[in-house]
C-alpha positions in Angstrom: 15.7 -20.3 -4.5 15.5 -17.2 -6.3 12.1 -19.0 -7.8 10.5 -19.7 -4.8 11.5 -15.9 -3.1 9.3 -14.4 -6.4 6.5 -17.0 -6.0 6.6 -15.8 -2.3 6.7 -12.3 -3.2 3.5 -12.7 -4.7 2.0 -14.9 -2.3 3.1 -11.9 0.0 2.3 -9.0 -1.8 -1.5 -8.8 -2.2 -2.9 -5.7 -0.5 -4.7 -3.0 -1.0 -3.4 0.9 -0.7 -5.4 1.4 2.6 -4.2 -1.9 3.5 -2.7 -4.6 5.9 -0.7 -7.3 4.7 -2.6 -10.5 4.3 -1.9 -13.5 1.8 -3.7 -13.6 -1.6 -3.4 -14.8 -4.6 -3.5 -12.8 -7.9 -7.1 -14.1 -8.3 -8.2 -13.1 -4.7 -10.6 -10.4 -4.0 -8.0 -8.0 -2.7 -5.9 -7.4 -6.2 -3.3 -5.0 -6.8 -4.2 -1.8 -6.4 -4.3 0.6 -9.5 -4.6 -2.2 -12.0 -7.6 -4.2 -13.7 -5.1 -7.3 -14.6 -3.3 -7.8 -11.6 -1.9 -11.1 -12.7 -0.3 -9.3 -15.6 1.6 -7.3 -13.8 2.7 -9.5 -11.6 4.2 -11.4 -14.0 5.9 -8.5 -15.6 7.3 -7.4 -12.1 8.4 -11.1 -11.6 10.3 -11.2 -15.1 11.9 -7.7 -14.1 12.8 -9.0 -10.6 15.0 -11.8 -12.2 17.3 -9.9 -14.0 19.3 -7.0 -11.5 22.7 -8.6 -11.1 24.7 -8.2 -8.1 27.8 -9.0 -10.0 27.3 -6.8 -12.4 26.5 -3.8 -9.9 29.9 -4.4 -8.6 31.3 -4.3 -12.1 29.5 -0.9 -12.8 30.8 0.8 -9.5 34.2 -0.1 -10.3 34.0 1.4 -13.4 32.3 4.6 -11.8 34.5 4.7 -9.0 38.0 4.0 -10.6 39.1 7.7 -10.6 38.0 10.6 -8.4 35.4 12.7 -11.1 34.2 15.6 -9.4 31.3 17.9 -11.5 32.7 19.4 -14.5 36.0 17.2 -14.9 36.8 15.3 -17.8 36.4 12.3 -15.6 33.2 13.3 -14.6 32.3 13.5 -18.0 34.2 9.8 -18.8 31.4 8.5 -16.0 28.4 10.3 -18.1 29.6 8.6 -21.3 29.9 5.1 -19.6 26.2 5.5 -17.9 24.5 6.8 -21.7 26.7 3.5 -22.7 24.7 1.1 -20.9 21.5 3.4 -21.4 21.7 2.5 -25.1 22.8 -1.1 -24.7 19.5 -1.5 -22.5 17.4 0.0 -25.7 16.5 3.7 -23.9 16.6 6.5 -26.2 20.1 8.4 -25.0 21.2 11.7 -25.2 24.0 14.0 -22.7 22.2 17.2 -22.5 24.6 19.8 -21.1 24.8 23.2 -19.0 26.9 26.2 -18.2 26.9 27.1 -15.0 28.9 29.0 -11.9 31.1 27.1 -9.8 34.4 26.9 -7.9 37.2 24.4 -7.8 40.1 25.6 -5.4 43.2 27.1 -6.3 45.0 27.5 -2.9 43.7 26.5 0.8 45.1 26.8 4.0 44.7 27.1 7.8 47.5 28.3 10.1 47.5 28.4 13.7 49.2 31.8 14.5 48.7 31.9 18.6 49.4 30.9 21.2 53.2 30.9 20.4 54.5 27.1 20.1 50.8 25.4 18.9 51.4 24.8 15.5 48.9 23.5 12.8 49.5 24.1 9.2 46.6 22.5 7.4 44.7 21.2 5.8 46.8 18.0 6.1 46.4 15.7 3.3 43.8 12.8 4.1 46.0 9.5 4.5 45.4 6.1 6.5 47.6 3.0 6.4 46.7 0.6 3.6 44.5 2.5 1.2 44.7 1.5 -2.2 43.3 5.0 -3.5 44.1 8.0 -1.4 47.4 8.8 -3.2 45.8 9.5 -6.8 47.1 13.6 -7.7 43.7 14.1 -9.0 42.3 13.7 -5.6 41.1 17.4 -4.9 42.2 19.4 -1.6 39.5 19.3 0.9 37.4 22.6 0.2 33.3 24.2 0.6 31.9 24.1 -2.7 30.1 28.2 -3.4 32.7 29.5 -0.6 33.5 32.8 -1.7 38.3 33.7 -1.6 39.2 35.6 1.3 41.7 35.7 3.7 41.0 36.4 7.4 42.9 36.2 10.7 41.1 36.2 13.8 40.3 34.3 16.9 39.0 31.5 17.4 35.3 30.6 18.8 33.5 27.2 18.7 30.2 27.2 18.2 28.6 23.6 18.7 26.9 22.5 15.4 26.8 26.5 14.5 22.7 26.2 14.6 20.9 29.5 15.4 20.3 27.8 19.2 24.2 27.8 19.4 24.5 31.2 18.4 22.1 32.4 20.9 23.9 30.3 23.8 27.1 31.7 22.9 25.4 35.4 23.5 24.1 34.4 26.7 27.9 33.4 27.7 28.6 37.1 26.6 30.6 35.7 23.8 30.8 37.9 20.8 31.3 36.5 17.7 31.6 39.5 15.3 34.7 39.7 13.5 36.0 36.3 15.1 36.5 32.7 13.3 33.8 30.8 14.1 34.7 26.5 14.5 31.9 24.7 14.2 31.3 21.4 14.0 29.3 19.0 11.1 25.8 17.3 12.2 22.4 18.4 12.8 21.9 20.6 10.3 23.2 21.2 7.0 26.4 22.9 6.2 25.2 25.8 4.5 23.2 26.7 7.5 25.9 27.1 9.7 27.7 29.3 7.1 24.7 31.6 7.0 24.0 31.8 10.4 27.5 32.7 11.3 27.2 35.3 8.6 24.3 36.5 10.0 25.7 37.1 13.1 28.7 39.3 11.7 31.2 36.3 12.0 33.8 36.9 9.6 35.0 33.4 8.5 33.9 29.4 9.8 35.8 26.4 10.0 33.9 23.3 10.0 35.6 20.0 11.1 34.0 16.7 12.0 33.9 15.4 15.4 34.7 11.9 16.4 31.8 12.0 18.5 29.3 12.4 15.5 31.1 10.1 13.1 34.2 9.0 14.2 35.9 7.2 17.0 33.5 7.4 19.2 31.1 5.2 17.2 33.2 2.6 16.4 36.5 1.5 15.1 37.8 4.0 12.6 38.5 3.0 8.7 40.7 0.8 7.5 40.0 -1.3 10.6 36.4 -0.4 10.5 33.5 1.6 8.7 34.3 5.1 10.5 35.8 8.8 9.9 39.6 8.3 10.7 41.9 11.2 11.5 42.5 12.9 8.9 39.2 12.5 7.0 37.5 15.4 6.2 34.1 15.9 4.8 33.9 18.3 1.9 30.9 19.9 0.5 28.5 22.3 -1.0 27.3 25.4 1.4 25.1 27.2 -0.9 22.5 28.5 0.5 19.9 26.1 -1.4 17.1 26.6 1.3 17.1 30.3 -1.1 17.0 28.2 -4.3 19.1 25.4 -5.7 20.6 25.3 -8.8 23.4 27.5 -10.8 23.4 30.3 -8.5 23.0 32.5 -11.4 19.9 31.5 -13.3 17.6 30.7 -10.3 14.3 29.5 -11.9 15.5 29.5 -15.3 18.0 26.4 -17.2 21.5 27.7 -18.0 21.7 26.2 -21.2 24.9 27.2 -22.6 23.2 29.3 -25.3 21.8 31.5 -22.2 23.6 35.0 -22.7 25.2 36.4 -19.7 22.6 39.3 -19.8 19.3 36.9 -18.6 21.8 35.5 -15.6 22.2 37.3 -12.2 25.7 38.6 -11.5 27.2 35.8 -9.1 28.0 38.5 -6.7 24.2 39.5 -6.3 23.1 35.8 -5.9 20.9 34.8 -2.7 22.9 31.4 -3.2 26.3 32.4 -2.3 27.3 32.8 1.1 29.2 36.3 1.7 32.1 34.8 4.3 34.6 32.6 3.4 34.3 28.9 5.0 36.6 25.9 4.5 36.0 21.9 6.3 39.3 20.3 8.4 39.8 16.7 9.9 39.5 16.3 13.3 43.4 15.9 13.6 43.6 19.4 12.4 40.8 20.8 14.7 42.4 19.2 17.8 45.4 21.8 17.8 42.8 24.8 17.6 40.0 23.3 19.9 42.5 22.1 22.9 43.9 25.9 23.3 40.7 27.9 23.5 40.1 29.4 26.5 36.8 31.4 27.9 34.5 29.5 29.5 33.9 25.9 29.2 31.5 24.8 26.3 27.7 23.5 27.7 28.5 20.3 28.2 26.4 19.4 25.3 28.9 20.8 23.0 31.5 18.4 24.4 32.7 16.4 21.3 35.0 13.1 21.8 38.5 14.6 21.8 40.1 13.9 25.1 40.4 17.3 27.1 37.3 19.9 28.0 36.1 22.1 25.1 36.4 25.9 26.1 34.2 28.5 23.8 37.0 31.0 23.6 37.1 33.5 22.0 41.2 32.9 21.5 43.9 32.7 22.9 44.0 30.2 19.5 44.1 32.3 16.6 44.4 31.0 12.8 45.1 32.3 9.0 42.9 31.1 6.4 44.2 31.7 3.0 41.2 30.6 0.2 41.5 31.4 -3.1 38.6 29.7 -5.2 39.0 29.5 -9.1 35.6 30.2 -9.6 34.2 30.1 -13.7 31.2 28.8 -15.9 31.9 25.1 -16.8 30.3 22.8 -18.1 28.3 19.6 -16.9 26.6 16.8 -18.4 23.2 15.2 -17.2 22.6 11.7 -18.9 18.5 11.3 -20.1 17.5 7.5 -20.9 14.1 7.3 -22.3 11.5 4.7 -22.8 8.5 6.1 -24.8 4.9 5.1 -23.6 3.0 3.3 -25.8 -0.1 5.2 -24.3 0.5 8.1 -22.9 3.5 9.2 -24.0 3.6 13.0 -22.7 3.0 11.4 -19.3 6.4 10.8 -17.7 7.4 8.3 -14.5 11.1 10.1 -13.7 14.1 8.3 -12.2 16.9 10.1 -10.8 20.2 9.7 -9.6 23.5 12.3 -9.5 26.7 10.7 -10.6 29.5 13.7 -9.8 31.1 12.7 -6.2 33.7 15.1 -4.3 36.1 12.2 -4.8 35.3 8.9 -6.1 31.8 8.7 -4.3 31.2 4.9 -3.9 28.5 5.5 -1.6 27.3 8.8 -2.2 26.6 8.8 -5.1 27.3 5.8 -7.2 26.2 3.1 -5.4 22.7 4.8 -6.7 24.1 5.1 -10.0 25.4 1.3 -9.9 21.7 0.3 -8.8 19.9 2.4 -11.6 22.0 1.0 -13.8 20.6 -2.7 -13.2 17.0 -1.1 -13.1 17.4 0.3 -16.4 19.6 -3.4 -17.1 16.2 -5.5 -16.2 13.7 -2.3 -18.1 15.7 -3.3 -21.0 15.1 -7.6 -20.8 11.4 -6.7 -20.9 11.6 -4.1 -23.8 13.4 -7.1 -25.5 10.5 -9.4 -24.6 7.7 -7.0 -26.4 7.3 -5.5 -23.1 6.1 -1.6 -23.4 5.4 0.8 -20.8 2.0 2.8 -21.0 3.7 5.7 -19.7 7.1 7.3 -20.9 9.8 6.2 -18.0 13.3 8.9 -18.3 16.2 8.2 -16.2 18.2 10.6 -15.0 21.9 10.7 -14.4 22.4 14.2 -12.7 25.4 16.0 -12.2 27.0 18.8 -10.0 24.4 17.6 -7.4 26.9 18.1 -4.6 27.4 21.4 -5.8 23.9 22.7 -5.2 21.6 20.1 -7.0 22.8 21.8 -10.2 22.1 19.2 -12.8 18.5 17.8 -11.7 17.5 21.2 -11.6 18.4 22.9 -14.6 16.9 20.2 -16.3 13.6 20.5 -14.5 13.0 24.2 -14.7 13.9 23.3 -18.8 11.5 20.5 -18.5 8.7 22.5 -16.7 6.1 22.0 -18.9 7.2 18.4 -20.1 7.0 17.6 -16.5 3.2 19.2 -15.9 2.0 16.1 -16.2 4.5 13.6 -14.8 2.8 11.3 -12.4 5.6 11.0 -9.9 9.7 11.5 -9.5 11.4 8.9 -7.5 15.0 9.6 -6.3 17.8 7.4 -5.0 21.2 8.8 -4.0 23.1 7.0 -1.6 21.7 3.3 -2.2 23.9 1.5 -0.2 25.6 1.9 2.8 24.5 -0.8 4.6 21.4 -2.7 5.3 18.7 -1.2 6.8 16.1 0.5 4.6 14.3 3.3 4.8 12.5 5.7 2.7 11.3 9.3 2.5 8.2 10.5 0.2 5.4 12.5 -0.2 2.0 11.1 2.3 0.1 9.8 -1.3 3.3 7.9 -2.1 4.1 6.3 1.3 1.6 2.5 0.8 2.8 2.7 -2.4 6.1 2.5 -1.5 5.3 0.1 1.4 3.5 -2.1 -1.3 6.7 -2.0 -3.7 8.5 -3.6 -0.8 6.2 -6.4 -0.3 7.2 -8.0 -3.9 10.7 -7.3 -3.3 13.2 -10.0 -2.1 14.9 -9.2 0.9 18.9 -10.3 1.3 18.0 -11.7 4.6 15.6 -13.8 3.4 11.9 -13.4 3.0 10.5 -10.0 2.0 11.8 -6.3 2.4 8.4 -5.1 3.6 9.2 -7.8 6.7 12.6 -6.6 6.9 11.4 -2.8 7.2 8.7 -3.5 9.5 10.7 -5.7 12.0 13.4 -2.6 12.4 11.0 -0.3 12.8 9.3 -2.0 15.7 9.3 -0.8 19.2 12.4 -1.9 20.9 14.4 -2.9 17.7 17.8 -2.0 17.5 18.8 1.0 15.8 21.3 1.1 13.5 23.3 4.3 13.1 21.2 7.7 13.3 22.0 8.9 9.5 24.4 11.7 9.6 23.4 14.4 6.9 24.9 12.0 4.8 22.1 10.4 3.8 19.4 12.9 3.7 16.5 12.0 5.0 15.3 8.6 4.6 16.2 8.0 7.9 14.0 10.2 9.9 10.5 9.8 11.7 8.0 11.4 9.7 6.5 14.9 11.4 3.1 12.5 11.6 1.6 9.2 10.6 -1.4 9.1 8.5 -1.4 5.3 9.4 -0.2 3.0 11.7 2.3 1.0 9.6 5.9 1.3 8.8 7.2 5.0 9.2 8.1 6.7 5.5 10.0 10.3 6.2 9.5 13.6 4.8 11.1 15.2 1.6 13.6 18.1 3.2 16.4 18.8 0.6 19.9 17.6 -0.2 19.0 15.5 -3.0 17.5 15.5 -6.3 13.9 15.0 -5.9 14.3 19.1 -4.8 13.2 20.9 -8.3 10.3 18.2 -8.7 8.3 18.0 -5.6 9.1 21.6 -4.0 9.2 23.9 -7.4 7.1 22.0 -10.4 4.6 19.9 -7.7 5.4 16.3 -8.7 5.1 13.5 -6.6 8.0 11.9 -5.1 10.3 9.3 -3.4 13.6 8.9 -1.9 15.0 5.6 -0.8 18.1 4.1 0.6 19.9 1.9 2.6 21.7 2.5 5.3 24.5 1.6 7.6 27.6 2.5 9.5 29.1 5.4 6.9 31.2 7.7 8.6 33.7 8.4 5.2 31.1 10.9 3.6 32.7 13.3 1.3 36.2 11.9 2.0 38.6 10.4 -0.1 37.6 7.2 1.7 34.1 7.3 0.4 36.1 4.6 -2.5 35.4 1.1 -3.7 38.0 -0.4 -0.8 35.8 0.9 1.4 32.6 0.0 -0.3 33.6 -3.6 -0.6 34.8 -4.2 3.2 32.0 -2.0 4.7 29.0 -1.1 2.4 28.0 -4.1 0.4 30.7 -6.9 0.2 28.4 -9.5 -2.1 26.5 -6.7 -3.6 22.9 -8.2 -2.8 21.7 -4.8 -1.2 23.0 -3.2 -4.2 20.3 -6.0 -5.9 17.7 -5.3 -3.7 17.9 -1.1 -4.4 17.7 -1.9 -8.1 14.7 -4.1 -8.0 12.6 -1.4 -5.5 13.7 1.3 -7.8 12.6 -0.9 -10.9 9.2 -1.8 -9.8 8.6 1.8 -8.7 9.3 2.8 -12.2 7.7 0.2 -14.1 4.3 -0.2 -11.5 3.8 3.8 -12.1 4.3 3.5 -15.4 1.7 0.9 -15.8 -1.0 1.2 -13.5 -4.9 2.1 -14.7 -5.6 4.2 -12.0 -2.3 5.9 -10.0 -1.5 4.7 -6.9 -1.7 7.7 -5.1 -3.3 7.8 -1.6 -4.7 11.5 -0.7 -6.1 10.1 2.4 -3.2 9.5 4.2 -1.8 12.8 3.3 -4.7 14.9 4.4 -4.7 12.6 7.7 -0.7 13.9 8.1 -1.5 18.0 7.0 -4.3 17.7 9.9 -1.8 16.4 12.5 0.7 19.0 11.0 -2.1 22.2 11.5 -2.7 20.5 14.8 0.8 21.1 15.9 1.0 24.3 14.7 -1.6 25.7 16.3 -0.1 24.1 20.0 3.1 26.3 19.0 1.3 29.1 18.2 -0.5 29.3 21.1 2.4 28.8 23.5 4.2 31.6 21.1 1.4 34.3 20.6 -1.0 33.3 23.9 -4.0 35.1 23.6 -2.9 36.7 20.3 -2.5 33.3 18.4 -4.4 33.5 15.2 -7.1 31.5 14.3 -6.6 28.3 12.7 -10.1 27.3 11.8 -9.6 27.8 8.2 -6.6 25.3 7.5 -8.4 23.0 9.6 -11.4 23.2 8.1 -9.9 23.0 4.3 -7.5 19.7 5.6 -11.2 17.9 6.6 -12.9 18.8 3.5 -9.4 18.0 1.0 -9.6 14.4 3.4 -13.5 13.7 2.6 -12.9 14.3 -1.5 -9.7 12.2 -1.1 -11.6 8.4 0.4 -14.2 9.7 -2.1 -11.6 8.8 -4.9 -9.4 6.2 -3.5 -12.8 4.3 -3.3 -13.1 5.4 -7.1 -10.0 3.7 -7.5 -10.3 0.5 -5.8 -12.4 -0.3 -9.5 -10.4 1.1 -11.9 -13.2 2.9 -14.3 -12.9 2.0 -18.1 -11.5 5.1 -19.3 -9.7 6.7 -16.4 -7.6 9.3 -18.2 -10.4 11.9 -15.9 -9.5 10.1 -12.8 -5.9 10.5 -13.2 -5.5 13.8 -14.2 -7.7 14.8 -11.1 -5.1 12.3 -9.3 -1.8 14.1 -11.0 -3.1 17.6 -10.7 -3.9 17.8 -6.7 -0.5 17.3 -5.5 -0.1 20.6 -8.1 -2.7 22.6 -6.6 -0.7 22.6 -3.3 1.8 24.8 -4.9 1.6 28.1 -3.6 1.7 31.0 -7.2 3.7 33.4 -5.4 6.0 30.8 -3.9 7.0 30.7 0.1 8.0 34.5 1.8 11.1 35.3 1.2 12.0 31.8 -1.2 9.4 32.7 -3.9 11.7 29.4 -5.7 9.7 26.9 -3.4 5.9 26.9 -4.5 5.1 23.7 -2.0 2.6 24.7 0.7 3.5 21.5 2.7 7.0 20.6 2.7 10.1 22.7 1.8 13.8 22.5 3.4 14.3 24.4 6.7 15.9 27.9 6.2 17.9 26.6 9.4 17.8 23.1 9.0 18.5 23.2 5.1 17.9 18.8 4.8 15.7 18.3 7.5 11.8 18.8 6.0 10.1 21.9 7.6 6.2 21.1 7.5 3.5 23.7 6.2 6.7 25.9 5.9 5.1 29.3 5.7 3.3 28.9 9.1 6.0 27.3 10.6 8.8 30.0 9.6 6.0 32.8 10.5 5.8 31.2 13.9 8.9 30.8 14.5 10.1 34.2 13.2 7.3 35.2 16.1 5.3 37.3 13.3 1.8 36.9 14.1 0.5 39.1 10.9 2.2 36.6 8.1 1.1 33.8 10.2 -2.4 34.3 10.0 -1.5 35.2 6.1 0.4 32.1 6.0 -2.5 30.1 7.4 -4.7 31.6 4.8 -2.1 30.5 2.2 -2.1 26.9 3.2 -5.9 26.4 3.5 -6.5 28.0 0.0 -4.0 25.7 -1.6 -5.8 22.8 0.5 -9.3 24.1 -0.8 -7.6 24.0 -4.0 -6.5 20.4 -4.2 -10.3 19.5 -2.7 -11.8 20.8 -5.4 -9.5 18.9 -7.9 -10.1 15.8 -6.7 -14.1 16.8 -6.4 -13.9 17.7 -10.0 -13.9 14.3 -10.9 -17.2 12.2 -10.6 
């Protein structure tokens, strides 16, 4: 069987970048794009395909997941020395590299309600269901925000929806003040951080932040043990630096904080743009309920109504709580795993793979069933170096940590790695691998029919291919599965455009590791995942009981992510010409300026600025980019000048001085949202400009965008 779905994969796969999916053969007119022996490859691919093990996936994530190993711990470091383990048992060149940097672990939390007299809620209550195997381990650590600074604070109570700045403004427009008060808001939409720095910014003094049964609980389906969602008590820990500032150790932003870095060349943690100034701590739903059900003022837009069973008021009070958070916040340590295969050609070119390994708890899903799946990548990598098998290009893994506290580890090592990196052809990313079985992916526009193309060789658990798989759930009229929470980033969301009518590949926000790569250094990138009913992010129940019932009982999806994740590595680091298609990205910066420009002109009327440069510069960057796809439909002899044209465009979009305000993001086309903080904001700085309804850095913003496109044209025009 497993035979005939290779042969098929084949059979399957032949298309070129700009195409549709036909059936070929490798000697057919229509070979694999990139390569002058497509046959060859194919057959590498094919040996590689045959070796990712779902039983041993499952053996790795027990092993991974067996105790809760949050960043810094000595279990986090037990995981780093079992992943460099299987590194060097697959042949890759293995070192722990590690970091110093500034983080908190909590000392003492709590939440009292103090009014009205007789509610009583003393929390936050320890997470517990009936029947699970793990949730009783001591080292399981208290539900806490990651970067939230000690305080203690007693005020009312006000709930403020999803705490986005649209809720803010809706609570002004009730005449509810917030300034001074407690602000309960709930997780979804946006990320965590944001809500944090909006409430800060409108003179809140604390936020509570639970999760609502309506966004991942009850209200979608039967809660865990029984089934795959939030139960009462779960709570959803995490990070709320403000990374849409910069991400990494929020003391050494754009530099590594190796631990020889003397405390003079770091910023004082209290002067850091990443750390939010108001103290902010999550809750369970069970504990919200008591705080929630006795707020009066007016009744919440009936948007805002969540899924607990009476009508939710805004306040502010009569509920009033004590939070108590002390945060023992010091240097420690961290440890990123690097696995190296050296290119037999081009050996200062590296092909990147990345995946974190800390978790809040024990992190089945997020992260390690990525770490499980890289695992077997590197596992099958290894079977081919055995076989006399060498890549042209250098392939590194990467097993980051203290990812959930602010994408710590990934990007220490890339601002270390800056120059290493100037020539890396592409960084592709995988997080939470499994949660279920849809697929989906996020990447840069050049990146998207290469990722498509990856799937078409790919075996699908359902049978056939995963490009089929992808397509069919993406049709009109299929049925959704579950919208991703922030959980999972953003693989599942729509793209802002499509360059090309075939299956939708999202945009690169933030929240995972590809951040430092795509949005600071310029390299090309991916993210993928798949996906399912998840609602135990970031809880206790994110654990291998779960994982088994729920995520991946056979662990064939976990076999699927490590084959697409191989071939991505091993197809980029072999290819003639790289598989980059410019095209469909200028196609998708036109439809962005486009939209723009409709914004603008409904913001500014008559005083919109003129958008004729950016358009102009998208046209021109579109004609030089067919001019070189063309080029490499017949891969030239030598086409080292082709493919440094091909690596250095997606540079050239990076802006010198970095975006206004966030001079750490240098991307002119994609960055995180200062208010979404996952979600991708396109052609940031005219989007932020507009929105901030500041025509003069609009039009300087617009300027901006079409030099870095005129730059990237004449890149790609430099080659002939």
């Amino acid at each position: 069987m497993k035979k005939f779905a290779l042969v098929a994969g084949v059979s399957l796969f032949f298309t070129s970048v700009g195409g549709t999916s036909q059936s070929a053969s490798p000697s057919s007119a229509n070979p694999l794009f990139g390569f002058r022996n497509s046959a060859e490859e194919i057959s590498i691919e094919s040996r590689f395909l045959a070796v990712p093990d779902p039983k041993l996936a499952e053996a790795h994530l027990r092993t991974l997941t067996q105790a809760p190993h949050m960043a810094g711990t000595p279990e986090d470091k037990a995981t780093a020395e079992y992943v460099a383990q299987k590194f060097r048992e697959a042949g890759l060149e293995t070192e722990i590299v590690e970091y110093k940097v500034w983080m908190n672990y909590p000392s003492e939390i709590s939440v009292d309600v103090t009014a009205p007299v007789g509610v009583t809620m003393h929390g936050p209550t320890r997470e517990h269901v009936d029947g699970d195997p793990y949730q009783d381990d001591p080292r399981v650590v208290m539900p806490f925000n990651g970067m939230s600074p000690s305080g203690d604070v007693e005020g009312e109570v006000v709930y403020a929806n999803y705490g986005s700045p649209q809720d803010f403004k809706k609570l002004e427009d009730l005449k509810v003040d917030v300034r001074g008060k407690i602000v309960l808001v709930r997780y979804g939409e946006n990320f965590r951080g944001v809500k944090a720095f909006v409430a800060q910014e409108h003179g809140a003094a604390a936020v509570l932040i639970y999760s609502d049964p309506a966004d991942d609980g009850w209200r979608r389906g039967d809660k865990y043990p029984q089934g795959p969602w939030r139960p009462d008590t779960g709570v959803q820990r995490g990070s709320i630096g403000y990374m849409f500032q910069f991400p990494g150790d929020p003391t050494t932003p754009g530099v590594a904080s190796v631990p020889s870095l003397p405390d003079s060349k770091r910023v004082p943690p209290e002067q850091s743009a990443q750390l939010p100034k108001i103290p902010t701590t999550p809750l369970s739903y069970a504990d919200a309920w008591p705080i929630l059900e006795h707020l009066g003022g007016p009744d919440s837009p009936r948007d805002w109504q969540g899924s607990l069973p009476f009508t939710y008021h805004v306040g502010p009070g009569p509920t009033k709580v004590k939070m108590h958070l002390k945060q023992d916040y010091q240097y420690r340590t961290i440890w990123d795993v690097i696995g190296k295969v050296r290119g037999d050609e081009f050996p200062d070119e590296w092909v990147v793979g990345g995946n974190h390994r800390d978790a809040w708890v024990y992190g089945a899903v997020d992260p390690n069933s990525g770490t499980a799946a890289m695992l077997e990548a590197a596992h099958g990598i290894g079977e081919l170096l055995k076989s006399g098998w060498k890549p042209k290009r250098t392939i590194v893994f990467g097993s980051w940590d203290a990812e959930e506290e602010g994408l710590i580890g990934s990007t220490e090592w890339g601002e270390q790695h800056a120059s290493d990196l100037a020539n890396a052809p592409a960084y592709f990313n995988m997080d939470v691998a499994v949660s279920g079985a849809k697929f989906g992916a996020s990447s840069v526009p050049s990146l998207k029919q290469f990722l498509r193309d990856v799937t078409k060789v790919v075996p699908s658990p359902k049978g056939g291919m995963l490009y089929d798989e992808w397509r069919k759930a993406n049709q009109p009229g299929a049925e959704n599965a579950q919208a991703p929470t922030e959980a999972i980033g953003d693989t599942g969301r729509l793209p802002a455009a499509q360059g090309k009518s075939d299956v939708p590949v999202g945009d690169l926000g933030s929240g995972s590791d590809y951040t430092v790569f795509l949005q600071h250094l310029g390299v090309p990138s991916t993210d993928v995942s798949s996906t399912g009913s998840y609602g135990v992010y970031h809880s206790v129940f994110d654990n291998f009981a779960w994982f088994k019932k729920f995520g991946d009982p056979d662990f064939t999806y976990e076999q699927e992510m490590a084959r697409v994740y191989g071939i991505e590595a091993i197809r980029m680091a072999d290819a003639d010409v790289l598989p980059y298609d410019y095209e469909e990205y200028a196609k998708e910066i036109t439809a962005y300026i486009e939209a723009a420009k409709k914004k603008a002109g409904k913001d500014f009327g008559s005083q919109s600025p003129d958008f004729k440069e950016a358009t102009d510069a998208a046209h021109h960057f579109e004609q030089a980019a067919a001019k070189v796809f063309e080029r490499g439909k017949n891969p030239p002899k030598d086409p080292a000048s082709l493919n440094q044209a091909l690596r250095q465009a997606e540079r050239a979009l990076l802006i010198p001085d970095g975006l206004p305000n966030r001079p750490w993001f240098h991307h002119a086309i994609y960055a995180p949202g200062q208010y979404t903080g996952y979600a991708a904001v396109v052609i940031p700085g005219v989007n932020e400009a507009i929105d901030r309804h500041d025509v003069d850095r609009t039009r300087e913003q617009i300027s901006a965008l079409a030099a870095a496109l005129n730059r990237a044209t004449k890149v790609l025009e430099s080659y002939h």
